[in-house]
C-alpha positions as CSV (number, residue, x, y, z in Angstrom):
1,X,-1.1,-20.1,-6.7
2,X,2.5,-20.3,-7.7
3,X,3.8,-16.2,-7.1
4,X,4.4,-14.3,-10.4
5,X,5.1,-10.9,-11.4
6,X,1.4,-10.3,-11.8
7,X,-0.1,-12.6,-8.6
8,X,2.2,-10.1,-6.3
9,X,1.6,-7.0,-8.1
10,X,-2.0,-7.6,-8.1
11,X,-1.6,-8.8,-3.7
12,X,-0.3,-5.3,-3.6
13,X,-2.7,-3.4,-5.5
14,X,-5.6,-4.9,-4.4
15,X,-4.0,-3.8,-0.6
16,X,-3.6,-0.4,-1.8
17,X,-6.8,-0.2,-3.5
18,X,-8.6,-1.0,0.3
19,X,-6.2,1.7,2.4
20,X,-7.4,4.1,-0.5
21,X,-10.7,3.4,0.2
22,X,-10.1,3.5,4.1
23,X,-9.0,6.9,3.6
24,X,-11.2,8.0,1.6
25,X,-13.8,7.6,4.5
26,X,-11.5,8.0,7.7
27,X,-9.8,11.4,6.2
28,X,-13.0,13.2,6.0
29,X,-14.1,12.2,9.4
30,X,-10.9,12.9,10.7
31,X,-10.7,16.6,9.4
32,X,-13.9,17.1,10.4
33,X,-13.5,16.2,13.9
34,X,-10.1,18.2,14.4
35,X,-10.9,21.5,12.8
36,X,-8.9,23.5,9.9
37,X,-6.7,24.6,12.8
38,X,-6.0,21.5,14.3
39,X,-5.8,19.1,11.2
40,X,-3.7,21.7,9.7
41,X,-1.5,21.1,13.0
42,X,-1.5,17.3,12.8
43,X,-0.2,17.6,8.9
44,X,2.4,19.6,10.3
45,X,3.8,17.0,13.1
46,X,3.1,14.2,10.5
47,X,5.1,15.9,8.1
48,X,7.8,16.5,10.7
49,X,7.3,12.9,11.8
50,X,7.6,11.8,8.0
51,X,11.4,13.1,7.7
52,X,12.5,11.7,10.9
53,X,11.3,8.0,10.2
54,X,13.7,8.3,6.8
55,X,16.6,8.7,8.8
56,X,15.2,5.8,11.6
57,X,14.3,3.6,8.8
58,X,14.1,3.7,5.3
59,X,17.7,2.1,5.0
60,X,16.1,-0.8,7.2
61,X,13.5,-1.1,5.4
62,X,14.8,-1.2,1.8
63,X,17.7,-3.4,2.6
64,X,15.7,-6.1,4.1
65,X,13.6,-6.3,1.1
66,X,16.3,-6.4,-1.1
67,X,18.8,-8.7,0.7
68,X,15.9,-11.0,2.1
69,X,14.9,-11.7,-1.3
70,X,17.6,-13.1,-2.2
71,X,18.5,-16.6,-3.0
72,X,22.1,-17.6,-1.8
73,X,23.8,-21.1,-0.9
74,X,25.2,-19.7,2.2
75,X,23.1,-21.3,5.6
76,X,20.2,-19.3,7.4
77,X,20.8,-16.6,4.8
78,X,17.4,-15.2,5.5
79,X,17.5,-15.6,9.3
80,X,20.7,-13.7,9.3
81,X,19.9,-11.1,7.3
82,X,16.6,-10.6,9.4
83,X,18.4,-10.5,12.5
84,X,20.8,-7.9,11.3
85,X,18.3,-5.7,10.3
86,X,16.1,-5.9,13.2
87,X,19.3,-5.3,15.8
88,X,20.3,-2.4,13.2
89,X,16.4,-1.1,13.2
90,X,16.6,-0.6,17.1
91,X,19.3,0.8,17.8
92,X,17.9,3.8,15.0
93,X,14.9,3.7,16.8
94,X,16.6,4.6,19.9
95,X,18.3,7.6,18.5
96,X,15.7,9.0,16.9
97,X,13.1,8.7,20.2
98,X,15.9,10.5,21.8
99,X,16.7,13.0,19.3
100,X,12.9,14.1,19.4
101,X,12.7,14.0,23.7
102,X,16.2,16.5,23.4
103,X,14.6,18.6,20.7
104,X,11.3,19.1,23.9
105,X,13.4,19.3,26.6
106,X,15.8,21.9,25.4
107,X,12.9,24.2,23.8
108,X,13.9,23.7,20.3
109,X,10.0,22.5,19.2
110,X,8.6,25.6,21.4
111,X,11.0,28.0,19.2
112,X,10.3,26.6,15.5
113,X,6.4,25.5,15.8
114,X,5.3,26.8,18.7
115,X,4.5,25.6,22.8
116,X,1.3,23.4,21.6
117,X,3.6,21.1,19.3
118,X,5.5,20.0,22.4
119,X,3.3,17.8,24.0
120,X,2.5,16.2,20.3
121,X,6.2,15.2,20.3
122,X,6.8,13.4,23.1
123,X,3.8,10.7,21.8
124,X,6.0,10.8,18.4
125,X,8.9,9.7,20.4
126,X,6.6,6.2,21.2
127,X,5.3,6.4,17.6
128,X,8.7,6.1,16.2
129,X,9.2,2.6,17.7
130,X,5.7,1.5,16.9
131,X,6.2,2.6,13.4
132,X,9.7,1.4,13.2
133,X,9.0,-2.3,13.9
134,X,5.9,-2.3,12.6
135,X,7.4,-1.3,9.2
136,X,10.0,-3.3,9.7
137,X,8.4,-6.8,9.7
138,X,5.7,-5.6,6.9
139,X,8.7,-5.2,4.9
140,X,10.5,-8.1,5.8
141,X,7.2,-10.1,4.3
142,X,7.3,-8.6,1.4
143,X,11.1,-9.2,0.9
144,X,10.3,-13.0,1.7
145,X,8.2,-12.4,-1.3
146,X,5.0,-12.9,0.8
147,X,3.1,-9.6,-0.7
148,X,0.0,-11.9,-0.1
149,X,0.1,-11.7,3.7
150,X,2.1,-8.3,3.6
151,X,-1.2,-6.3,2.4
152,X,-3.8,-7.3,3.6
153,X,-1.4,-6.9,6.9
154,X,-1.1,-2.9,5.9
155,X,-4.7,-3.1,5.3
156,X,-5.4,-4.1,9.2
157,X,-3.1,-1.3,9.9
158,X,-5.2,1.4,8.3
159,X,-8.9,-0.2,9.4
160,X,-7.5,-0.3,13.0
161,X,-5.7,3.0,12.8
162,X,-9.3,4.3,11.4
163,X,-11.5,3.1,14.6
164,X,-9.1,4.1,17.5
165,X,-8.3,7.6,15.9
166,X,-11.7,8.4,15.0
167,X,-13.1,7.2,18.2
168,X,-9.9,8.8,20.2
169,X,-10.4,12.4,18.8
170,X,-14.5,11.8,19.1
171,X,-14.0,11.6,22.7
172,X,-12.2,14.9,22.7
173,X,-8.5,14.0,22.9
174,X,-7.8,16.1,19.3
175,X,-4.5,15.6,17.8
176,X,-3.5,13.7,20.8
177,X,-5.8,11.0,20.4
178,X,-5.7,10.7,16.4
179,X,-1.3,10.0,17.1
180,X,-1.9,7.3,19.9
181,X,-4.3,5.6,17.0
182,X,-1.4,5.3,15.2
183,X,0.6,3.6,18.5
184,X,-2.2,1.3,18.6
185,X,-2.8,0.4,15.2
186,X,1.3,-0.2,14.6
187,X,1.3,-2.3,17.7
188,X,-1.1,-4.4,16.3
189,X,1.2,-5.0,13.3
190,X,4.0,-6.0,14.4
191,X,2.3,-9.1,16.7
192,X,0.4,-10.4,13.7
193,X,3.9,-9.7,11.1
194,X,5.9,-11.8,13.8
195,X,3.2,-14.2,14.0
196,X,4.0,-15.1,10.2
197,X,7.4,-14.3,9.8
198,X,8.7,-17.0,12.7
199,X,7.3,-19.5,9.8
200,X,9.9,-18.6,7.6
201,X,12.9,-17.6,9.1
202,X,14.8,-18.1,13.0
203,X,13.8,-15.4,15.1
204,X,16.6,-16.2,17.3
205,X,18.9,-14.7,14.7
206,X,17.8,-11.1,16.8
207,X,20.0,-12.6,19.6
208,X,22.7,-14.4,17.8
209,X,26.0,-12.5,16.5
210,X,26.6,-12.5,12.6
211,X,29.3,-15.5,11.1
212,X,32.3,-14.1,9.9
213,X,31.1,-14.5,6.0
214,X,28.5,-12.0,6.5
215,X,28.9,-9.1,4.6
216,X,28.1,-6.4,7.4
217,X,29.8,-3.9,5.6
218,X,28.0,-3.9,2.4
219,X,24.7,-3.9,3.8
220,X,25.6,-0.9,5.9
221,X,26.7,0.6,3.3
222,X,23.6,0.1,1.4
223,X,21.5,1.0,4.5
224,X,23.3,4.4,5.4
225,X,22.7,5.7,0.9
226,X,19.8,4.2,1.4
227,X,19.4,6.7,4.1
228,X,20.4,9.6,2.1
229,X,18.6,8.7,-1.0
230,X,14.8,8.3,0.6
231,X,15.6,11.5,2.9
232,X,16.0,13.6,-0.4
233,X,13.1,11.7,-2.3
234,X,10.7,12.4,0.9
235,X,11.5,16.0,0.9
236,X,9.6,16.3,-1.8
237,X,6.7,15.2,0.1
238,X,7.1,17.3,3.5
239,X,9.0,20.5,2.7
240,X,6.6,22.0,1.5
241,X,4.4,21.9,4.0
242,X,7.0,22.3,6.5
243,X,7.7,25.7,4.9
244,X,3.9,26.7,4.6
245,X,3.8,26.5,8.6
246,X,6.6,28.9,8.4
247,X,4.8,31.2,6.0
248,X,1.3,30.9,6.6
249,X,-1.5,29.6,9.4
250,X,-2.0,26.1,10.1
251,X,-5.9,26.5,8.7
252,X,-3.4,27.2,4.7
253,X,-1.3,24.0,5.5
254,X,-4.8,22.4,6.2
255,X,-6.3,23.3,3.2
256,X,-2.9,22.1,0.9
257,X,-2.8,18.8,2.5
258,X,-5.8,18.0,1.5
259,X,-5.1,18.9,-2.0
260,X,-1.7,16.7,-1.6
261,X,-3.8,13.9,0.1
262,X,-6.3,14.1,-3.0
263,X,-3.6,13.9,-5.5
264,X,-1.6,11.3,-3.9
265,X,-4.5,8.5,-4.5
266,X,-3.3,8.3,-8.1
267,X,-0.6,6.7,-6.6
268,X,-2.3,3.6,-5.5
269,X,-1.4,1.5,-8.4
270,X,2.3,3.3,-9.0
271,X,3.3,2.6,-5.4
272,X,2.1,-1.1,-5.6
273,X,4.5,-1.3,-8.6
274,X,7.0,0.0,-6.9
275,X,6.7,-1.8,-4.0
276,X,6.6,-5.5,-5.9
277,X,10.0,-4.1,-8.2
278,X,12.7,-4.2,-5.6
279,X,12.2,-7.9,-4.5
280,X,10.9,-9.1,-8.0
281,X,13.9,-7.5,-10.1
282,X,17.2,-7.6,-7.1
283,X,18.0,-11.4,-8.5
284,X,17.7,-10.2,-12.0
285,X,20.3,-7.2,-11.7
286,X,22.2,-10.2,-9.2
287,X,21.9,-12.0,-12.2
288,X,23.1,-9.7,-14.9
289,X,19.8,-10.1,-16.9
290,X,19.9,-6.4,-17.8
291,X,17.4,-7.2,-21.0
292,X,14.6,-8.9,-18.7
293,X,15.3,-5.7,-16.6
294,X,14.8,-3.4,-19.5
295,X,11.6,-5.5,-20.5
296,X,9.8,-5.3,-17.4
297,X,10.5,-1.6,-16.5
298,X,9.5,-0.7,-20.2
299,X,6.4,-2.3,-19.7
300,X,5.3,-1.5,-15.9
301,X,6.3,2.1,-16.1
302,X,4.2,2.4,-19.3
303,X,0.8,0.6,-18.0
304,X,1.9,2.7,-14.7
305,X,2.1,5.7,-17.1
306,X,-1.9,4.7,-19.0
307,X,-3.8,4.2,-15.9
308,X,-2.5,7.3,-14.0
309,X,-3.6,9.4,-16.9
310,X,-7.1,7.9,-16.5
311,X,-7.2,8.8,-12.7
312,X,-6.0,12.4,-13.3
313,X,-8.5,13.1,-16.0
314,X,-11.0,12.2,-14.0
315,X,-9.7,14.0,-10.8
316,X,-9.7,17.1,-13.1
317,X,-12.6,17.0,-14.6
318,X,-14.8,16.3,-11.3
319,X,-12.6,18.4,-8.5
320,X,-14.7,21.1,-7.6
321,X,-17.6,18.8,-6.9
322,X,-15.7,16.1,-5.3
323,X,-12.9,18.2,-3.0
324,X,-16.2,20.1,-0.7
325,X,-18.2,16.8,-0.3
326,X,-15.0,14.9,0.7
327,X,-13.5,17.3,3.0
328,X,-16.2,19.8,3.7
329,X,-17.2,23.6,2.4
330,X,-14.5,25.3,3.5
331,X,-12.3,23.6,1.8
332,X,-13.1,24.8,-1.4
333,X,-9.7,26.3,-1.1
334,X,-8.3,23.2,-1.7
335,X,-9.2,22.7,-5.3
336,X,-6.9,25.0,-7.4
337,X,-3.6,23.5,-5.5
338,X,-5.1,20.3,-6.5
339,X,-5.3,20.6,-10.2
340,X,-1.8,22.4,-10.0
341,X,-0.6,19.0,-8.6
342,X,-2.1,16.6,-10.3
343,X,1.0,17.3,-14.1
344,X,3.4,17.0,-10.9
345,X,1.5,13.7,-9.7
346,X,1.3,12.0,-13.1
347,X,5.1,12.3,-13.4
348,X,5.8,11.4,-10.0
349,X,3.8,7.8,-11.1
350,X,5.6,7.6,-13.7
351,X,9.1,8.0,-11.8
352,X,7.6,5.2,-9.3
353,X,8.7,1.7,-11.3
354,X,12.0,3.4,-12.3
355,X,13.0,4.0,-8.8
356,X,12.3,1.0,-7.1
357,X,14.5,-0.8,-10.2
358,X,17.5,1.4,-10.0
359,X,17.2,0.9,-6.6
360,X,17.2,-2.8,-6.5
361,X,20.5,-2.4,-9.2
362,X,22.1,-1.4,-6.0
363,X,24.1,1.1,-7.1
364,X,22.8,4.1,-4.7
365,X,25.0,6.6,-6.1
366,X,23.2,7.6,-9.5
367,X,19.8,7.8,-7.6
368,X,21.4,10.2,-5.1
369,X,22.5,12.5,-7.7
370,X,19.3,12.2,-9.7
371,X,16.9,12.5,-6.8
372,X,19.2,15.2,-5.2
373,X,18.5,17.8,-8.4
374,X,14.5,17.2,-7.9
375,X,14.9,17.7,-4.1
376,X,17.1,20.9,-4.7
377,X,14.5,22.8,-7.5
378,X,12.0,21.9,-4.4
379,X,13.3,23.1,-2.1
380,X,14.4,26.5,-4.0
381,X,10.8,26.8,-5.9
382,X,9.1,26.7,-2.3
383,X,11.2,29.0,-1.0
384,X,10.4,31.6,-3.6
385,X,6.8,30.6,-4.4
386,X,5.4,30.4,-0.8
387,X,5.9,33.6,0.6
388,X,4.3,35.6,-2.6
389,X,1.6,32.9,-4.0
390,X,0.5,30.9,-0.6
391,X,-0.8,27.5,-1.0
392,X,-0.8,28.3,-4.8
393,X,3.0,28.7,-4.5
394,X,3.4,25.5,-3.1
395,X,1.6,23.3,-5.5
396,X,3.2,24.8,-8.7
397,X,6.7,24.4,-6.7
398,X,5.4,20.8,-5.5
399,X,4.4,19.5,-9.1
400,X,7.6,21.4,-10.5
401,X,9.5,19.0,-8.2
402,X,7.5,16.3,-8.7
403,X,7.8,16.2,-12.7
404,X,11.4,16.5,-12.9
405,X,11.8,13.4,-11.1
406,X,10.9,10.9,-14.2
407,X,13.3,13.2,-16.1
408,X,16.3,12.7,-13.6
409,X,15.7,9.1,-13.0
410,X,15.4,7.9,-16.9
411,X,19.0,9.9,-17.3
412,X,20.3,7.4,-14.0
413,X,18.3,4.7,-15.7
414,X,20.6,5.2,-18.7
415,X,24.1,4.5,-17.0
416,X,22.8,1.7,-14.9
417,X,22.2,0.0,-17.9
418,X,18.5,-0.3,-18.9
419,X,15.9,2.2,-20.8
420,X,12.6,2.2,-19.1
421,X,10.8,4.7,-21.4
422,X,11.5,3.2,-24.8
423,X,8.1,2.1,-25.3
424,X,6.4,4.7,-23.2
425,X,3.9,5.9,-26.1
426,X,3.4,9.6,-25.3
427,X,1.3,10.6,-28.4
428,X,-1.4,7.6,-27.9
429,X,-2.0,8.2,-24.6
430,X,-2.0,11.9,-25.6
431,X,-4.2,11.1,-28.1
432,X,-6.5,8.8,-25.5
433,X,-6.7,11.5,-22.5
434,X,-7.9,14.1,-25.5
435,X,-10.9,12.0,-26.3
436,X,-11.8,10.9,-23.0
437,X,-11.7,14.3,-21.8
438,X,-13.2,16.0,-24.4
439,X,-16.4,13.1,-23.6
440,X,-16.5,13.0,-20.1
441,X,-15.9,17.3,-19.7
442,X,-19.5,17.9,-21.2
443,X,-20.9,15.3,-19.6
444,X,-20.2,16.8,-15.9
445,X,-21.0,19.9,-16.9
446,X,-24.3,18.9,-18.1
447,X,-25.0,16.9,-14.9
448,X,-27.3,18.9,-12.5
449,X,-26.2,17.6,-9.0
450,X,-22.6,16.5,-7.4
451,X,-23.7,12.6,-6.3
452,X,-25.0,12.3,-9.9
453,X,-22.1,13.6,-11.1
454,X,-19.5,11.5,-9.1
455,X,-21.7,8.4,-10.0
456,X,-22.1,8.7,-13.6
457,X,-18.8,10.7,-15.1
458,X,-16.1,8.0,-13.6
459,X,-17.8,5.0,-15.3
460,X,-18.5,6.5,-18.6
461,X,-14.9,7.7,-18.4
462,X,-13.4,4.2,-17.6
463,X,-15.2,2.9,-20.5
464,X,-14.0,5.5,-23.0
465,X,-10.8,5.2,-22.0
466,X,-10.3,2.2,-21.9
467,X,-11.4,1.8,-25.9
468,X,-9.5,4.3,-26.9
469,X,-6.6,3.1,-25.4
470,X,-6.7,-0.1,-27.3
471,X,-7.9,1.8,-30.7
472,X,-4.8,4.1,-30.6
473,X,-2.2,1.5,-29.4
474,X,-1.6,3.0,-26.0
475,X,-2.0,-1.0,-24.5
476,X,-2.7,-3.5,-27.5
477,X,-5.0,-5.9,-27.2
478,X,-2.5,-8.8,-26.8
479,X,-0.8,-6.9,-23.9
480,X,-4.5,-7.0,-22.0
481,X,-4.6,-10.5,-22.3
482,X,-1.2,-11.4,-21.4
483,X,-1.8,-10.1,-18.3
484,X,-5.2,-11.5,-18.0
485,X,-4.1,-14.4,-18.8
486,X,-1.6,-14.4,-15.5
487,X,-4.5,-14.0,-13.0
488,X,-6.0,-17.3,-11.7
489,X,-8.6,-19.3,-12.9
490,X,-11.4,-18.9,-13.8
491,X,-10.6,-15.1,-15.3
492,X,-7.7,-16.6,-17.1
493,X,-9.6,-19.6,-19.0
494,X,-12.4,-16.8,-19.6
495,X,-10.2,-14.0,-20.8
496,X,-8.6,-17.2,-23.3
497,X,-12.0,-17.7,-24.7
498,X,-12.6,-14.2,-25.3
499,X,-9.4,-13.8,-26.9
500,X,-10.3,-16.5,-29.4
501,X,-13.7,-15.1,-30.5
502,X,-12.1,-11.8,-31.3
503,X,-9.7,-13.6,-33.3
504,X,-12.7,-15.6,-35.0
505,X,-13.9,-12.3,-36.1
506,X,-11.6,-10.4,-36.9
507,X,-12.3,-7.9,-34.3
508,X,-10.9,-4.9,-35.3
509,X,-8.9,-3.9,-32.0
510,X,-5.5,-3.7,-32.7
511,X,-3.7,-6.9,-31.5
């Protein structure tokens, strides 16, 4: 099938949708293997981990994608641009290995998290050129538009990370074993990404210097506010658990990250929107087809917008029966941070398709100063909300930092050129989330048992939602079956003939 806007969003979210549900099984063994303590520890050194890798790579990672995807008339554009990136990704892996085996050797780990976090950081050392390369040639198929072989790629990464961490830290090794899973699993990437990517472009552009017509300097330039841009954006994810360990035990930072890990799975289908936008919109800003851009990110961020809502209500409604069954008793704990989260997490979704745009525009600048304000009321708000309301403090500071991001990004939207929330609909998807929640609220509470609950509340709420949404205008009929009219046969000749017996009678859906 002939790649479209919808064949690689839907490669992508049907990726997403399996490491969702690889997590949702691997997380709670996990936890339960390691202990509050020591899973509390391994959030810690992931969240450490997580801030490093921006500077190693997210420059890399993003310029391939964007560059890659390119179509130019200059020879072995592709290749070249493949081999730059990959000579440019190891030399960052280098440093940033080395930066962690200093920050062992001279005691600086021992003095900030304690003597047990040293031994975890000489394995992150490995980890960060496992993770480098491995993210590295995902990306570099998903630039060559390839989101087909990309995901289900990512989704052999998190089955494979599953069975050697889980059978690692069954055998005793703890937090050790559970970070060699990772080694493995990343490994195991990168020789079935090369295996595909030597089909497309000239691998021997890794060893090869650049022709003079290259233009080294405005990738680099691209790479290094790259840089800068992710770091700030991935504060918002890791500072405040960063500060928790600070402030509180490593059973607290235990309990929050499972509330952020909860929270974060309404981002399976924003992240696979933002994941397809870069590649699918850089020849369009190339291009100067600002209206197209405008179209697509009005549209994306507001379906985006819809289905997040759905998630969240039902997160909501069903959170003190699903947190303890996912992650255990004692982590009962976890469920007010949660529902503080989830406002922050709906605008965080909605921020997702207007980031990966701007940031295919090119024009890093605008981004940096939007994301920068978000970063900086996060970092301020944990600072004050941690040490007098805990875990509590973080969430509210967390979603604080979260929501002002789609505010921020819509103002950057505006002087790049394009207005992503003109058709966003607030009051019938205000109107929608009312109904559905005022139906499906009852309904739990009237349910006598949690796997009853969890089995009959979600499906009852799809449904009503979905009605709703259509009856108030949130997604018009016509909208569903444009899309559904992208997928392949036979759902698109069967959504067609649907279509046509509404029309027949007059169905009273609004079109």
């Amino acid at each position: 099938m002939k790649r479209t806007l919808t064949s690689a969003f839907l490669s992508v979210a049907s990726g997403n949708l399996f490491v969702l549900l690889a997590a949702l099984f691997t997380t709670p063994i996990i936890v339960r293997l390691l202990g509050e303590h020591s899973y509390g520890q391994y959030a810690t050194v992931m969240a450490l981990f997580g801030l490093l890798m921006i500077l190693v790579s997210s420059g890399v990672n993003s310029g391939t994608r964007k560059y890659i995807s390119e179509d130019r008339d200059e020879e072995q554009w592709k290749s070249h641009v493949f081999g730059f990136y990959f000579r440019l990704a190891a030399v960052f892996a280098f440093l940033g290995s080395a930066a962690l085996l200093a920050a062992a050797q001279i005691g600086i780990v021992d003095r900030t998290l304690g003597e047990e976090f040293a031994r975890y950081v000489y394995l992150l050392a490995l980890l960060v050129f496992t993770s480098q390369f491995g993210e590295y040639t995902r990306r570099t198929l998903m630039g060559l538009q390839l989101e087909h072989i990309s995901e289900p790629i990512n989704v052999l990464y998190k089955l494979s990370f599953a069975v050697f961490a889980i059978l690692l830290a069954y055998l005793g090794y703890g937090v050790v074993g559970v970070l060699l899973g990772h080694v493995l699993a990343r490994l195991l990437v990168i020789v079935t990404s090369m295996y595909f990517i030597t089909k497309h472009v000239s691998v021997s552009a890794i060893l090869t210097t650049t022709p003079e017509w290259f233009p080294r300097e405005k990738l680099l330039n691209f790479n290094h506010l790259s840089v800068l841009y992710v770091f700030l954006l991935s504060s918002l994810y890791h500072v405040d658990v960063l500060m928790l360990e600070m402030y509180t035990t490593s059973a607290q930072v235990g309990y929050y990250k499972i509330a952020l890990v909860i929270a974060e799975f309404l981002w399976f289908v924003p992240r696979a929107v933002q994941s397809v936008m870069i590649q699918s919109t850089s020849d369009l800003w190339a291009q100067g087809k600002t209206e197209r851009v405008t179209e697509i990110s009005t549209n994306v961020t507001r379906f985006t917008f819809v289905f997040t809502v759905l998630l969240a209500i039902g997160l909501a409604v069903l959170a003190e029966d699903f947190v303890p069954l996912y992650a255990g008793p004692a982590y009962t704990a976890s469920v007010v941070p949660l529902l503080l989260l989830l406002p922050g997490a709906v605008g965080f979704a909605i921020a997702r398709p207007v980031l990966a745009i701007s940031h295919a525009k090119g024009d890093l600048r605008v981004m940096i100063y939007a994301t920068g304000l978000s970063a900086g009321m996060n970092v301020v708000l944990n600072a004050i909300l941690i040490p007098l309301y805990g875990i509590e403090g973080a969430a509210i500071a967390t979603s604080i930092g979260y929501g002002s991001l789609p505010v921020f990004h819509v103002l950057g939207a505006r002087r790049l050129g394009y207005r992503p929330l003109s058709d966003l609909r607030i009051v019938p998807v205000a109107v929608t989330a009312t109904v559905t929640g005022l139906c499906i609220y009852p309904l739990a509470a009237a349910i006598d048992g949690v796997l009853l609950s969890l089995l009959v509340v979600p499906p009852v709420g799809f449904v009503v939602y979905s009605i709703v949404t259509v009856l108030t205008g949130a997604v018009t009929r016509t909208e569903v079956f444009d899309v559904l009219s992208d997928l392949p046969p036979p759902i698109s000749r069967r959504a067609a003939t649907v279509e046509r017996m509404l029309d027949e009678r007059e169905f009273p859906f609004p079109r």
